[in-house]
C-alpha positions in Angstrom: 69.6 83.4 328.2 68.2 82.4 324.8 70.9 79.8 323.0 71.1 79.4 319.5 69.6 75.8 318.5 71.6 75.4 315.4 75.4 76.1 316.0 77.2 75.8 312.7 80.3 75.7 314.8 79.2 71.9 315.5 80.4 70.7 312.3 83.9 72.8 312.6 84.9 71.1 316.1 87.3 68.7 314.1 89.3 67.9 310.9 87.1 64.7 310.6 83.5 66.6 311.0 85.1 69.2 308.4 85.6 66.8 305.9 82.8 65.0 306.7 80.6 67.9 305.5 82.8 69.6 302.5 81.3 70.8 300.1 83.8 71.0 297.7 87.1 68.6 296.8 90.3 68.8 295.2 92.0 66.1 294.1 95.1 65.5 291.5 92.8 63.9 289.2 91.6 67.8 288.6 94.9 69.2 287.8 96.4 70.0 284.3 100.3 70.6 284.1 101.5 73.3 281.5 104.9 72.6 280.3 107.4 74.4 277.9 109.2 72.7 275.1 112.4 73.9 273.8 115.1 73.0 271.4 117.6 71.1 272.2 118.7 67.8 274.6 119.5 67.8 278.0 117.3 70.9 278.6 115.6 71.3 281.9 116.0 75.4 282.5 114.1 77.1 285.3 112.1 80.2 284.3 113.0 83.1 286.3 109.5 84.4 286.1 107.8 81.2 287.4 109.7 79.5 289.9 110.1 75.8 289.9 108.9 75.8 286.2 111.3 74.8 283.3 112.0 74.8 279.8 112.5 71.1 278.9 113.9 69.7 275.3 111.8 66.8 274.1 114.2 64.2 275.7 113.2 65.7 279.5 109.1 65.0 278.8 109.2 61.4 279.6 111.2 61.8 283.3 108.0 65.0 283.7 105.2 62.9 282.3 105.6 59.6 284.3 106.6 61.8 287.9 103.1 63.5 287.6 101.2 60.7 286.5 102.8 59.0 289.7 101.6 62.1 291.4 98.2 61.6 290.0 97.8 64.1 288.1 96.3 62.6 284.2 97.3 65.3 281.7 99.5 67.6 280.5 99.4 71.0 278.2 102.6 71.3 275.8 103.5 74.7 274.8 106.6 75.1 272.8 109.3 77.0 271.9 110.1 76.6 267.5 113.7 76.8 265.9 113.0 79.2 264.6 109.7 82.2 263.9 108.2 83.4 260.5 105.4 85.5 259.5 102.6 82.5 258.8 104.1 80.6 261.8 105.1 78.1 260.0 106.5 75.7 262.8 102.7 75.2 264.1 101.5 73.2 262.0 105.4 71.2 260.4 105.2 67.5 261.2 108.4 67.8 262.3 107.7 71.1 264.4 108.7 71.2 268.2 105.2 70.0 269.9 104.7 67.4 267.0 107.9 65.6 268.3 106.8 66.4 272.2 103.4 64.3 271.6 105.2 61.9 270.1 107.9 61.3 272.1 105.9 61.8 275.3 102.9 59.5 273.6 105.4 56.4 273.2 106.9 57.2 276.8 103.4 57.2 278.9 101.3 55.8 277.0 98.8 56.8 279.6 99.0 60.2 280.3 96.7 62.4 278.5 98.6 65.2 276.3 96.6 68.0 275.3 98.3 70.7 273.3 97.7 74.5 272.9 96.6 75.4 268.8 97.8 79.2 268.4 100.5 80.5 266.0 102.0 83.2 269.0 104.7 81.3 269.8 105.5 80.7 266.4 104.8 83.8 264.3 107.8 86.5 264.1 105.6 89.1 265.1 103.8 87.3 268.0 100.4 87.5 267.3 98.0 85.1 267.4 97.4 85.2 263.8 98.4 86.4 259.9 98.4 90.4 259.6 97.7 92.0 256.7 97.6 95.7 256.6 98.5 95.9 260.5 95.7 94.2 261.9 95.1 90.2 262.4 93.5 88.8 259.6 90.5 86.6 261.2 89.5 84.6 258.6 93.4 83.7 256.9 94.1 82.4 260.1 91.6 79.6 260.7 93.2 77.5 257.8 96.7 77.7 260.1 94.9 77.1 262.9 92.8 73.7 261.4 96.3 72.7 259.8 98.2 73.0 263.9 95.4 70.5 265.4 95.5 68.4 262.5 99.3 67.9 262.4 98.7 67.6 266.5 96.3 64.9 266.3 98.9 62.9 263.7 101.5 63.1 266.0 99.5 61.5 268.8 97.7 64.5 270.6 94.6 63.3 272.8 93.1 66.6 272.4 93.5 69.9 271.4 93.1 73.3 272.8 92.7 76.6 270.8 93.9 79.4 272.5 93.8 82.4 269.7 90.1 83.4 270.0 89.6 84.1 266.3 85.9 83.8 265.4 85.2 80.7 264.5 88.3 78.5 264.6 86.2 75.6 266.7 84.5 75.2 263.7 87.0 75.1 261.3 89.1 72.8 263.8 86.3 70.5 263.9 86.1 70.0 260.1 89.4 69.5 259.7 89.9 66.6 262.3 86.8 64.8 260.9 88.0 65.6 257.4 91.5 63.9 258.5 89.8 60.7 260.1 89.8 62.1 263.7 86.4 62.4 264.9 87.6 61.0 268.2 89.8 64.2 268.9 88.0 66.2 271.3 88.4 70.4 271.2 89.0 72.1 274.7 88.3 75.5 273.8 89.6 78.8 275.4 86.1 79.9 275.1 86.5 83.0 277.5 89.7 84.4 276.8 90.5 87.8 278.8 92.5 90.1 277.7 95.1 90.0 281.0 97.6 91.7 282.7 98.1 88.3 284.3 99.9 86.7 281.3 103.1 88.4 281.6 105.0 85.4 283.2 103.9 83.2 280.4 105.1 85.5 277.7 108.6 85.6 278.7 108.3 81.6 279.6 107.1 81.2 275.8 108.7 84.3 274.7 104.6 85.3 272.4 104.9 88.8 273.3 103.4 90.7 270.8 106.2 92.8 268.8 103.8 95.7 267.9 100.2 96.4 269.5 98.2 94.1 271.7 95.9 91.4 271.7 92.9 94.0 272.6 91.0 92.9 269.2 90.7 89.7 269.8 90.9 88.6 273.4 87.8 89.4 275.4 87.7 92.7 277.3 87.8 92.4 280.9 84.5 94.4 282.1 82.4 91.9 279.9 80.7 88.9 281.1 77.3 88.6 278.9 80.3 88.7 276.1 81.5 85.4 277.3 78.5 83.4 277.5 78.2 84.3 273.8 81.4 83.4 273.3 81.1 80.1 275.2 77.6 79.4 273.4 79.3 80.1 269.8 81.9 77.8 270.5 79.5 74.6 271.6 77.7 75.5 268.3 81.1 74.8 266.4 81.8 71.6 268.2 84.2 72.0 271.6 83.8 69.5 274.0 85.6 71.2 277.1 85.1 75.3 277.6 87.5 76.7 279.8 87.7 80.3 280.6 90.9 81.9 281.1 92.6 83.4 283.6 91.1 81.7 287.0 91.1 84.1 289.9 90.2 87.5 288.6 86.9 85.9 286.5 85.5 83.4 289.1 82.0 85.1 288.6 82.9 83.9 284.8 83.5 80.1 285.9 80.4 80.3 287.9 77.7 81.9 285.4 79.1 79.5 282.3 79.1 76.3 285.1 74.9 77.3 285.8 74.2 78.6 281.8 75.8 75.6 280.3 76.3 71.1 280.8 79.6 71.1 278.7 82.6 70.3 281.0 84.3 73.5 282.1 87.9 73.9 282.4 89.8 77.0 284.2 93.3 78.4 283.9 95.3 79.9 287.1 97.6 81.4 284.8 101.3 82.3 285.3 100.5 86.1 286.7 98.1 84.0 289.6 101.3 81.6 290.3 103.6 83.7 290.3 102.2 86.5 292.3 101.7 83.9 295.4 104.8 81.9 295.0 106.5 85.8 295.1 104.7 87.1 298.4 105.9 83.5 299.7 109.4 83.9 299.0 108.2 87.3 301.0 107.6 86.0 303.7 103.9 87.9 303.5 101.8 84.7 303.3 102.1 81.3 303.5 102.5 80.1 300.2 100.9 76.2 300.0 98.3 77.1 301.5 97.2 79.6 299.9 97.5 78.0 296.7 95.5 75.4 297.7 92.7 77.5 298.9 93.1 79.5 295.4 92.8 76.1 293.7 89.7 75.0 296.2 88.0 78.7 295.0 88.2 77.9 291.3 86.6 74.5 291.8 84.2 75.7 294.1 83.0 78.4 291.8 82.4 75.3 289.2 85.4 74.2 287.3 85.6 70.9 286.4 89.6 70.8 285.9 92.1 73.1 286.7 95.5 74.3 284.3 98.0 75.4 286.6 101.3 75.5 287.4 100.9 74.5 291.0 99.7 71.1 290.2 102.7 68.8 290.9 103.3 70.8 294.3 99.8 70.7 294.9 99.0 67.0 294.2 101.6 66.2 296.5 100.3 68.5 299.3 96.8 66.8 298.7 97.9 63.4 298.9 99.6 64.0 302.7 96.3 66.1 303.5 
C-alpha cells in the first residue's frame, strides 16, 4: 500500500500544532465597537433588533469606553441620535449637536481610547437621506459643504478620526480641505469607500432610526452585482485623501475585501453590519447554531480575506471569547 508522504493532518493533531501554523489571527486590537448616542441621562436601552446593543445618553459613554478598552478593544464608532431632524440636518454639524458632546465627553473620560465618528446627515435629516434634495433627488454637490462642516465640528470636539458614510462623489476631498483648512491636518479620513447598497442594514436603521422616508439609497450606494465599481470607488477616494478604506457590509462582499486588500497598500477596514449580527445572534437564540462560535469564525473570514480592522457589534463578546481562547 502506497502511503501519502505529506499528511496535512500532522499539523491538525493538536490545539498547540494548530496555532502553531495559523495562518490568520484575531485579536481585540482588530475590533471597532459601534455605539448609539441618544438624548437624554441615565440612558442605556437595549435595541430590540440587535441584542445586547444599547442606546446610551452621553453620560453612559465613559462606563462603555473604559470596559472595552479593558477588554482591549482601542476604538469606538459613535453614531447618534439628534433632538430633533430638519431638512439640511442641521444637528450634524452644531457644536453642541449630540456626537459633538459624545467626543467630548468620552475624550475627557479615556483619554486613550480612539473615537472615530460616522460624517452623514441620515440620522439627522427629516427625510433620512444621506443628503440635501432638491427636486426629489439628492443633491450631490450641496451636500459636501454639510458633510466638510460635520467632520470639521467632529474634529473640534475631540474626534481622532472621521468616517464618511454618505458616498456622495467626492466628499473625501472636500473633507480633506476643510480639516486642513481648520488646522487639522492630523485628522485622518476612514472612508466607506465601498458602500453596498444592502438588505443587511435593516437593524441599524431602526437602531438609528435613518430610514429613508421616501425612495432608497439606490443612487448613491453601490449596486450589489458590481465589483470593478468599487475598486474605482476605492481608487477615487485615495486620490481625495482617505487614510483607511473600509468596504461595507463584511460577509456578503468578502471577494470585495480581498481584491481591494491585493489592488491597494492603504489600510483596509470592514464592517459586519447589524443584518450579519443579528441574523447569527437570531439562529442562536434558535437553537440552529452555536452562536460564539460562529461569530468568531465569521470575524476570522473577514480578516482572512484581508481586513485590517473589523466594525462590529460582536466585538466586546468577542474580545472576551479571544482573551479565554
Amino acid at each position: 500500500m502506497n502511503h501519502p508522504l505529506y499528511r496535512p493532518r500532522r499539523l491538525r493533531k493538536s490545539e498547540a500544532l494548530r496555532k502553531l501554523v495559523r495562518e490568520t489571527s484575531l485579536a481585540p486590537k482588530d475590533l471597532i465597537y459601534p455605539l448609539f448616542v441618544v438624548q437624554g441621562k441615565g440612558v442605556r436601552e437595549e435595541i430590540s433588533s440587535l441584542p445586547g446593543q444599547f442606546h446610551l445618553s452621553v453620560d453612559q459613554l465613559p462606563g462603555v469606553g473604559r470596559e472595552i478598552l479593558g477588554l482591549g478593544i482601542q476604538g469606538v464608532i459613535l453614531f447618534g441620535l439628534p433632538s430633533r431632524k430638519d431638512q439640511r440636518g442641521s444637528e450634524a454639524y452644531d457644536p453642541e449637536g449630540i456626537i459633538q458632546r459624545a467626543v467630548r465627553q468620552l475624550k475627557q473620560a479615556v483619554p486613550e481610547l480612539l473615537i472615530i465618528t460616522d460624517v452623514c446627515l441620515c440620522e439627522y435629516t427629516d427625510h433620512g437621506h444621506c443628503g440635501l434634495i432638491s427636486n426629489g433627488e439628492v443633491d450631490n454637490d450641496a451636500t459636501l459643504e454639510l458633510l466638510a462642516l460635520s467632520a470639521v465640528s467632529h474634529a473640534r470636539a475631540g474626534a481622532d478620526m472621521v468616517a464618511p458614510s454618505d458616498m456622495m462623489d467626492g466628499r473625501v476631498k472636500a473633507i480633506r480641505s476643510a480639516l486642513d483648512a481648520e488646522g487639522f491636518q492630523q485628522i485622518p479620513i476612514l472612508s466607506y469607500a465601498a458602500k453596498y447598497c444592502s438588505s443587511f442594514y435593516g437593524p441599524f436603521r431602526e437602531a438609528a432610526q435613518s430610514a429613508p422616508r421616501f425612495g432608497d439609497r439606490r443612487s448613491y450606494q453601490m449596486d450589489p452585482p458590481n465589483w470593478r465599481e468599487a475598486l474605482r470607488e476605492v481608487a477615487l477616494d485615495i486620490q481625495e485623501g482617505a487614510d483607511i478604506l473600509m468596504v461595507k457590509p463584511a460577509m456578503p462582499y468578502l471577494d470585495i475585501i480581498a481584491r481591494v486588500r491585493q489592488e491597494f497598500n492603504h489600510p483596509v477596514a470592514a464592517y459586519q453590519v447589524s443584518g450579519e449580527f443579528a441574523m447569527i445572534q437570531a439562529a442562536a437564540r434558535l437553537g440552529w447554531l452555536d452562536g460564539q462560535k460562529a461569530m468568531l469564525e465569521a470575524l476570522v473570514g473577514i480578516k482572512r480575506a484581508g481586513a485590517d480592522f473589523i466594525l462590529s457589534y460582536a466585538a466586546p463578546e468577542a474580545a472576551k471569547l479571544l482573551e479565554g481562547s
